[in-house]
GUSEVEX-170131 format. One record per atom (N, C-alpha, C, O): chain; atom name; x, y, z. Coordinates in nm, 2 decimals, always signed. Layout:
# GUSEVEX-170131
A, CA, X, Y, Z
...
# end
This chain:
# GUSEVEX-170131
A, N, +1.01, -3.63, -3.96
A, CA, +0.87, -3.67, -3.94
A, C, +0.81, -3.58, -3.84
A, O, +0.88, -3.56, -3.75
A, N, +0.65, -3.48, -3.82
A, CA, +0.62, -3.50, -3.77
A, C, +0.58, -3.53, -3.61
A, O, +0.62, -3.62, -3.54
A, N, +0.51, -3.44, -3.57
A, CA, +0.48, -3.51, -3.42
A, C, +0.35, -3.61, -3.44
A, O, +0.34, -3.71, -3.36
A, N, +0.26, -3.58, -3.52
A, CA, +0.14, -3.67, -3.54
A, C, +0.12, -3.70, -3.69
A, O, +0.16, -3.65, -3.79
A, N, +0.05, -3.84, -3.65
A, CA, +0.00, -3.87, -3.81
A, C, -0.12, -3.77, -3.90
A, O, -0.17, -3.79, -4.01
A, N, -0.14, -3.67, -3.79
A, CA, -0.24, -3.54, -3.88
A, C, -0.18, -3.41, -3.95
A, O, -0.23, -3.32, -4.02
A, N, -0.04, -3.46, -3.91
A, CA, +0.05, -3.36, -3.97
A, C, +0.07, -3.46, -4.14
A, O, +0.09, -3.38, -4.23
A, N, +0.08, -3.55, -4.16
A, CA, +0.10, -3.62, -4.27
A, C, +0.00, -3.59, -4.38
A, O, -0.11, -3.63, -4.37
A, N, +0.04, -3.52, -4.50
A, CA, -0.02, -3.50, -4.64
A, C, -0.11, -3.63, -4.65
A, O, -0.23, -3.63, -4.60
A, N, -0.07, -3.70, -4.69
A, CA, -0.13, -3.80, -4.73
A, C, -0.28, -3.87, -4.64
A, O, -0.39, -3.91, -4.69
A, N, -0.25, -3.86, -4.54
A, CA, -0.31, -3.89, -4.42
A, C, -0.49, -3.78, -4.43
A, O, -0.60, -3.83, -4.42
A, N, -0.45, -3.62, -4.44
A, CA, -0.53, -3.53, -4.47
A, C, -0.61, -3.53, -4.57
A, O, -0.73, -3.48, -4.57
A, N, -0.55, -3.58, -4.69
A, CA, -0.58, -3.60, -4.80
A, C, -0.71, -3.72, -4.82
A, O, -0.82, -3.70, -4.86
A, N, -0.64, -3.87, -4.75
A, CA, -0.72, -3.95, -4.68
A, C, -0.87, -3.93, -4.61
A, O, -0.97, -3.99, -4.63
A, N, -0.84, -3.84, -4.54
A, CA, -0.99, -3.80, -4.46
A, C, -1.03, -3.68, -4.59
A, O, -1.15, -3.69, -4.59
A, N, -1.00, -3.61, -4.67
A, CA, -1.07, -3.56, -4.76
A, C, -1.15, -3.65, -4.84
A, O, -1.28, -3.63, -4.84
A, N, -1.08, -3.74, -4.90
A, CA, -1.13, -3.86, -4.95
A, C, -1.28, -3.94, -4.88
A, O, -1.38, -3.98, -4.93
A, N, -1.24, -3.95, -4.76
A, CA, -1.34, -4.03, -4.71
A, C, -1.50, -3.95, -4.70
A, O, -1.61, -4.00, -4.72
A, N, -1.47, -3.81, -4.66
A, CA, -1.58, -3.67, -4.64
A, C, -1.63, -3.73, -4.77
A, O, -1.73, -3.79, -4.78
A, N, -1.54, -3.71, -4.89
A, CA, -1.58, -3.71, -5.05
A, C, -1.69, -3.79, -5.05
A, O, -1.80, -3.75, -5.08
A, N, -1.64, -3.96, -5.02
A, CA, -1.74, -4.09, -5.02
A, C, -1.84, -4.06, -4.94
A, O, -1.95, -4.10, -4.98
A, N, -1.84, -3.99, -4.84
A, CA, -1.99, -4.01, -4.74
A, C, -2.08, -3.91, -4.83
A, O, -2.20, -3.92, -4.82
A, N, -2.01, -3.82, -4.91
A, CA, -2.09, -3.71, -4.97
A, C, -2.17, -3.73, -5.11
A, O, -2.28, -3.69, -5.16
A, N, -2.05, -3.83, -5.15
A, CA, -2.13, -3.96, -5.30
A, C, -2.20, -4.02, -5.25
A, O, -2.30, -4.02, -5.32
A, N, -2.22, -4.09, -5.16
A, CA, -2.32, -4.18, -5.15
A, C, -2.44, -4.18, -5.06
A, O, -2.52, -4.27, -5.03
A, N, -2.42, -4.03, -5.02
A, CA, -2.53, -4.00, -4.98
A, C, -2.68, -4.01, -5.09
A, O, -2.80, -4.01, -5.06
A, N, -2.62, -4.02, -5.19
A, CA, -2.77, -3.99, -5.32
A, C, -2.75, -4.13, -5.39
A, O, -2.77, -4.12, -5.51
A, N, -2.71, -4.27, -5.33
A, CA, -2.69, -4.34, -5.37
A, C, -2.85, -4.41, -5.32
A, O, -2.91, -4.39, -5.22
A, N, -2.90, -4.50, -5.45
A, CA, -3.03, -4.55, -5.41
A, C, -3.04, -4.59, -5.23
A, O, -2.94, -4.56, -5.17
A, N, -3.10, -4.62, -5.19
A, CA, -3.17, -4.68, -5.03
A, C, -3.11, -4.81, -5.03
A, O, -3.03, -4.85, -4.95
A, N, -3.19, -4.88, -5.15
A, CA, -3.13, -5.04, -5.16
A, C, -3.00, -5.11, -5.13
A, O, -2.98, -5.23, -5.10
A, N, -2.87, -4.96, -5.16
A, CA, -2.77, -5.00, -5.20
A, C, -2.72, -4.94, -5.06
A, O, -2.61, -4.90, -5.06
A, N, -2.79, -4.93, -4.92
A, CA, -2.72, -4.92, -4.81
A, C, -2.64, -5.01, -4.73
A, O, -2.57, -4.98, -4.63
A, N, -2.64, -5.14, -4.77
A, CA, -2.56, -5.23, -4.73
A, C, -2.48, -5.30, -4.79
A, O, -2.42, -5.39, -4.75
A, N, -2.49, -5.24, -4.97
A, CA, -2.42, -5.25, -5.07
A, C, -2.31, -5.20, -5.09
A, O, -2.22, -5.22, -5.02
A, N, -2.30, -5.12, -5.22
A, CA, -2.21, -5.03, -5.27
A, C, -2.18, -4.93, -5.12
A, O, -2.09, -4.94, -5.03
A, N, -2.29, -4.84, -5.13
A, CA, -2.23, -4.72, -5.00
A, C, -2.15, -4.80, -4.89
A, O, -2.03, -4.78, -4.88
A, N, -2.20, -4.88, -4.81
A, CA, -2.15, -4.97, -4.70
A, C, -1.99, -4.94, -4.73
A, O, -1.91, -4.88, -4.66
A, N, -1.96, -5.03, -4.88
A, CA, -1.83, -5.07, -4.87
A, C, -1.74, -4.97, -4.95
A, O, -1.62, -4.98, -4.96
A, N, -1.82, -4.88, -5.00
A, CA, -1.73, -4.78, -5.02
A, C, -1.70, -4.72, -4.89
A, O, -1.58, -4.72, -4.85
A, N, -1.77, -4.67, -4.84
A, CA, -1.76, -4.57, -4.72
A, C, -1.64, -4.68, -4.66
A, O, -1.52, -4.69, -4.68
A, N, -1.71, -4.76, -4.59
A, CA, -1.59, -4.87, -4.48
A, C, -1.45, -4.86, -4.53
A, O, -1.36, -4.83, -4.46
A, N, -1.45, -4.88, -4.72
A, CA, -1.29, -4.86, -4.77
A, C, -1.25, -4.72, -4.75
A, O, -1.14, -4.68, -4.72
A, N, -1.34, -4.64, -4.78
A, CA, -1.28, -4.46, -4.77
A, C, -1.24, -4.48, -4.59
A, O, -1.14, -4.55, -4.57
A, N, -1.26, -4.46, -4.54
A, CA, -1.25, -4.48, -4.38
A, C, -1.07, -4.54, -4.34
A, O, -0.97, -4.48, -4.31
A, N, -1.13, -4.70, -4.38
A, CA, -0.98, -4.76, -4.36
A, C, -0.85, -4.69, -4.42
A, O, -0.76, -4.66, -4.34
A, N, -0.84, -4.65, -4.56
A, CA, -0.72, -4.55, -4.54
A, C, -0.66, -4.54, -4.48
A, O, -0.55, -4.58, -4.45
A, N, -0.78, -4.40, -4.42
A, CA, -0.68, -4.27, -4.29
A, C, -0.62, -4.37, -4.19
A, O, -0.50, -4.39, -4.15
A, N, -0.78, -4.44, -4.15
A, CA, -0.72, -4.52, -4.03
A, C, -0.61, -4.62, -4.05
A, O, -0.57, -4.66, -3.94
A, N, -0.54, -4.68, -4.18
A, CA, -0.47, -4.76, -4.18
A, C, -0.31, -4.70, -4.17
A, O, -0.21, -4.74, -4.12
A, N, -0.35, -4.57, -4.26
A, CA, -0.22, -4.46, -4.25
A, C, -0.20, -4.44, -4.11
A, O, -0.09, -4.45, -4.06
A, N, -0.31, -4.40, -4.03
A, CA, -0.26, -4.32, -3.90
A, C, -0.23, -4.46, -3.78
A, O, -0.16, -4.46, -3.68
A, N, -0.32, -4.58, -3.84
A, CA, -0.20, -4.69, -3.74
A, C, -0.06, -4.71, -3.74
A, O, +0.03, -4.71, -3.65
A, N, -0.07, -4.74, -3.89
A, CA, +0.08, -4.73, -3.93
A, C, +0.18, -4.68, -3.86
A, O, +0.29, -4.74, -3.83
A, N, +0.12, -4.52, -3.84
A, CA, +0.22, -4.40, -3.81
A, C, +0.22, -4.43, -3.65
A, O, +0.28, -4.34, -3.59
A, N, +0.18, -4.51, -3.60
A, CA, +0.17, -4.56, -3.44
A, C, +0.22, -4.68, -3.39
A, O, +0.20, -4.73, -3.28
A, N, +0.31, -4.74, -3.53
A, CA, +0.36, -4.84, -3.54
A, C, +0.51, -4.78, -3.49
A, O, +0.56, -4.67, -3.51
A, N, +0.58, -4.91, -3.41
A, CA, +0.68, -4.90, -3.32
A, C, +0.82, -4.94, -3.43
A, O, +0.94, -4.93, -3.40
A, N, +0.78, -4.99, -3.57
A, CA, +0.88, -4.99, -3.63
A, C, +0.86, -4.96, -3.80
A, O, +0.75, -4.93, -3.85
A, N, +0.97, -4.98, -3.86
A, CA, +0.96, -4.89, -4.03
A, C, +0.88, -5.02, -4.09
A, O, +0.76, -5.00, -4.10
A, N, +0.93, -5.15, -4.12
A, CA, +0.81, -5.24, -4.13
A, C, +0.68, -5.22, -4.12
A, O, +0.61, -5.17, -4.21
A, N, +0.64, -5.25, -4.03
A, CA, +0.49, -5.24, -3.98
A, C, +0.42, -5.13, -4.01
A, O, +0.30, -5.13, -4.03
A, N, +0.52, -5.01, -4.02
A, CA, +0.43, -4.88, -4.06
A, C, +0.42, -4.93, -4.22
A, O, +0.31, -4.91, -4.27
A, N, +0.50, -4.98, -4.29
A, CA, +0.52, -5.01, -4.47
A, C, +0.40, -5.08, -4.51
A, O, +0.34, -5.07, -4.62
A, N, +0.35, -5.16, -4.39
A, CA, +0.26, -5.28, -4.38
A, C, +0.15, -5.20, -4.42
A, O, +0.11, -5.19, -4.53
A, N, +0.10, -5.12, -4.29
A, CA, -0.02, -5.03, -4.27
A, C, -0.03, -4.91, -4.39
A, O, -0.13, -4.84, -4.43
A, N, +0.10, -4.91, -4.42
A, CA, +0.01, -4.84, -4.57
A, C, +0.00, -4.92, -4.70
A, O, -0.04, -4.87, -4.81
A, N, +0.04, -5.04, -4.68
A, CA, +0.00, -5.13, -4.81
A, C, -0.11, -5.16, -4.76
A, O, -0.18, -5.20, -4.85
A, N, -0.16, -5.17, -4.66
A, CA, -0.31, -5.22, -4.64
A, C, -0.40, -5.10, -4.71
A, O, -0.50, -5.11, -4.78
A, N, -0.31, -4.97, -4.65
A, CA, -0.44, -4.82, -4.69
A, C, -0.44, -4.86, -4.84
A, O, -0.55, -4.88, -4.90
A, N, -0.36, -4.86, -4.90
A, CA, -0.33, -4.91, -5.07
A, C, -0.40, -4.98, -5.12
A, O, -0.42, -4.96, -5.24
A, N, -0.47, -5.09, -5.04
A, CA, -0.52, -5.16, -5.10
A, C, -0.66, -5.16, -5.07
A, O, -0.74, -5.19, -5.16
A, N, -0.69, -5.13, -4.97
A, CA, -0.84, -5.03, -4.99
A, C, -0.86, -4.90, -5.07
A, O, -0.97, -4.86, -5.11
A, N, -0.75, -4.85, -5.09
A, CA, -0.78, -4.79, -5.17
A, C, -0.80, -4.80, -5.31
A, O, -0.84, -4.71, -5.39
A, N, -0.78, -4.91, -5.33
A, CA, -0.76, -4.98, -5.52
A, C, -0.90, -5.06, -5.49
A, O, -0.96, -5.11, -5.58
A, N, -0.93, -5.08, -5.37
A, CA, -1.07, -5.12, -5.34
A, C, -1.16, -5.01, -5.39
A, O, -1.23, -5.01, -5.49
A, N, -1.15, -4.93, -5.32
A, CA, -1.24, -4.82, -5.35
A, C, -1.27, -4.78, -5.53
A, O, -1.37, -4.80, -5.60
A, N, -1.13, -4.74, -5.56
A, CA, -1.13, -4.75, -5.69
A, C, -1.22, -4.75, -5.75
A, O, -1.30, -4.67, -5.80
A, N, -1.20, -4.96, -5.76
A, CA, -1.30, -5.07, -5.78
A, C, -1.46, -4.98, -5.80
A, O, -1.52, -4.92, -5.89
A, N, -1.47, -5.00, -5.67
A, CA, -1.62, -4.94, -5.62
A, C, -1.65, -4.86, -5.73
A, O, -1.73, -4.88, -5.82
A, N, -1.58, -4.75, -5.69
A, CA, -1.60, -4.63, -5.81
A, C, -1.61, -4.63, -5.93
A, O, -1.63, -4.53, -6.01
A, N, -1.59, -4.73, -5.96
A, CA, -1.60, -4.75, -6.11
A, C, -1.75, -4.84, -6.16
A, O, -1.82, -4.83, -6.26
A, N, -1.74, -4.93, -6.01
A, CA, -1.90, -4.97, -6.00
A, C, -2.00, -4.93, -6.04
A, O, -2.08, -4.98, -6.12
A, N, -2.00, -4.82, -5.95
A, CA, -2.07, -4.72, -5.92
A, C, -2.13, -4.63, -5.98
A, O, -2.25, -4.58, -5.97
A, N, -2.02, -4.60, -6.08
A, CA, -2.04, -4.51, -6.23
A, C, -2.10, -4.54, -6.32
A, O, -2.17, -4.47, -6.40
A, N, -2.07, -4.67, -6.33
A, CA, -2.15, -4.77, -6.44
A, C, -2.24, -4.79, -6.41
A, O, -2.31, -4.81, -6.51
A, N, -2.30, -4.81, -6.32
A, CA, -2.45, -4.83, -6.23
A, C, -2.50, -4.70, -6.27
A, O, -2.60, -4.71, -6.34
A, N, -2.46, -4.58, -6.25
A, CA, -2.52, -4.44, -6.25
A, C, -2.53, -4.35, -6.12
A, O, -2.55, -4.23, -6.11
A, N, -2.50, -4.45, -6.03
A, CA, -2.50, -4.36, -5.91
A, C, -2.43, -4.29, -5.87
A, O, -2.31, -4.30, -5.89
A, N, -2.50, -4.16, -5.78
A, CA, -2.41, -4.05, -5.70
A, C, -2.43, -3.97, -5.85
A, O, -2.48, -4.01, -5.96
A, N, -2.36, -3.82, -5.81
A, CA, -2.35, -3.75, -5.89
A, C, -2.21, -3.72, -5.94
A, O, -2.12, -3.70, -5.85
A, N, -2.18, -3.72, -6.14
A, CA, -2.05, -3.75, -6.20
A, C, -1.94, -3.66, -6.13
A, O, -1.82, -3.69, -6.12
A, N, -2.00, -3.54, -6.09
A, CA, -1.91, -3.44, -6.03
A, C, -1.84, -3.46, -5.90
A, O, -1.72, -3.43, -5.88
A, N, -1.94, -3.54, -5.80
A, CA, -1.92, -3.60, -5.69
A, C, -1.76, -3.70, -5.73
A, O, -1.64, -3.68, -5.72
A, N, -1.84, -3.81, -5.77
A, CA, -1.75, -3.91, -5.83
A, C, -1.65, -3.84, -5.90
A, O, -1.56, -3.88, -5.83
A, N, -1.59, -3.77, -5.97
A, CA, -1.47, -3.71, -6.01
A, C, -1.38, -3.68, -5.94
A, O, -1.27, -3.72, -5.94
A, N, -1.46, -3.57, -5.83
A, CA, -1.36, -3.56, -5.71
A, C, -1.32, -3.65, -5.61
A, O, -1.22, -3.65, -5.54
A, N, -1.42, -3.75, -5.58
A, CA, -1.37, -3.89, -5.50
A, C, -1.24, -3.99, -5.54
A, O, -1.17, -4.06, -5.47
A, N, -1.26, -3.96, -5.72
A, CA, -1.16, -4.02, -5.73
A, C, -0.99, -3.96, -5.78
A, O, -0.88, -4.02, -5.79
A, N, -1.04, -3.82, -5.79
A, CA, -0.93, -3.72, -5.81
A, C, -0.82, -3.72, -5.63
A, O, -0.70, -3.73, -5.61
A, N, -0.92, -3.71, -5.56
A, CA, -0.84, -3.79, -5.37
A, C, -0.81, -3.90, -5.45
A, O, -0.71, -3.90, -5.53
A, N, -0.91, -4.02, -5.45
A, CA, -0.80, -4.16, -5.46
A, C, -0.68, -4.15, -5.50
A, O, -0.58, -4.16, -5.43
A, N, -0.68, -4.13, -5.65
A, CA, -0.55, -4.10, -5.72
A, C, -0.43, -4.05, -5.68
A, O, -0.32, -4.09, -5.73
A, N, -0.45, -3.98, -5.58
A, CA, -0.35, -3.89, -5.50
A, C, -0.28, -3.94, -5.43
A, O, -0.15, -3.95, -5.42
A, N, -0.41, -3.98, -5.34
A, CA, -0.36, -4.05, -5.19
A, C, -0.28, -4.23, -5.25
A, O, -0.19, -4.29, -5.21
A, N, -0.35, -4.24, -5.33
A, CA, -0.29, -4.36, -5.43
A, C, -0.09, -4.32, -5.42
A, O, -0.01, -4.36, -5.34
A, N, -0.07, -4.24, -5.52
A, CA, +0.04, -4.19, -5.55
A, C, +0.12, -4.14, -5.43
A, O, +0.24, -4.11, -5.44
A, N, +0.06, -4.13, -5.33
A, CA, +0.15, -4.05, -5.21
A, C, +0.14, -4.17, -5.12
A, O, +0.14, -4.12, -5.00
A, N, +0.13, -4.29, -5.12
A, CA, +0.10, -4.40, -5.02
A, C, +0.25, -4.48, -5.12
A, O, +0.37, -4.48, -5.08
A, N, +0.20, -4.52, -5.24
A, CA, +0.34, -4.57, -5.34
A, C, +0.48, -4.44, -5.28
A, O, +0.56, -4.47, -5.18
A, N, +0.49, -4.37, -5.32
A, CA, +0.60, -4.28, -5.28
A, C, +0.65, -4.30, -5.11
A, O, +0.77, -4.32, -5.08
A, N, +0.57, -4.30, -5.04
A, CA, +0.58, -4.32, -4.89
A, C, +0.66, -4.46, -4.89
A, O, +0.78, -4.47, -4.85
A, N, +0.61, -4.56, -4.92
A, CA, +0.64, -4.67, -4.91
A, C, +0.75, -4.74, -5.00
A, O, +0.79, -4.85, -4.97
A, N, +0.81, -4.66, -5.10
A, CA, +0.90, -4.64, -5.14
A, C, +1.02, -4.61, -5.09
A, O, +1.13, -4.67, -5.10
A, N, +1.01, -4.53, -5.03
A, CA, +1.10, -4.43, -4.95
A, C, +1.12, -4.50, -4.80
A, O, +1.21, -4.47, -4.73
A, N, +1.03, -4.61, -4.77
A, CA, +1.08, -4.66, -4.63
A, C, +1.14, -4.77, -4.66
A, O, +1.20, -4.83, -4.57
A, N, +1.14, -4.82, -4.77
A, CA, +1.19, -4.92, -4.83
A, C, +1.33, -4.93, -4.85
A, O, +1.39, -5.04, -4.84
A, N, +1.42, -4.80, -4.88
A, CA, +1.50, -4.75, -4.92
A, C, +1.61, -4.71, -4.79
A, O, +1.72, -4.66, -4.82
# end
């Protein structure tokens, strides 16, 4: 492991992700500022920060915990994104790569938590 949770793939990948969201929804209507953007952005955010609590966690549990939480904001987000798309907002290119991170960080959060399990 690591000296810091900024050394962690997943974790970087995370904050890619989140840049991505603030970058979709910037062209997201006005209306939808305490809507959709709100709770996408809030879920892109939680992640990193759920990964890097995690990783500040005093035992293997609790860190397992804090990335089923990032996990599941991130299946939040998802959600969102799919919202989102069907609504029309943000631009398709935007949204591809937002969810090209999800996917990732998805798949590297399952694998992590696998592995502490074991």
């Amino acid at each position: 492991m690591g000296n810091s949770f900024r050394d962690l793939i997943v974790w970087q990948r995370a904050v890619q992700l989140s840049v991505a969201i603030y970058r979709l929804t910037a062209d997201f209507p006005r209306e939808e500022i305490y809507g959709l953007t709100s709770q996408l952005r809030r879920a892109g955010v939680s992640i990193a920060s759920n990964i890097a609590e995690g990783y500040g966690r005093a035992s293997t549990g609790e860190y397992r915990q804090f990335l089923g939480m990032a996990r599941g904001s991130n299946l939040e987000l998802q959600t969102q994104l799919t919202i989102a798309a069907e609504l029309g907002f943000g631009a398709a290119e935007q949204c591809q790569v937002a969810e090209q991170f999800s996917h990732e960080v998805g798949r590297m959060l399952v694998a992590m938590m696998n592995k502490l399990s074991s």
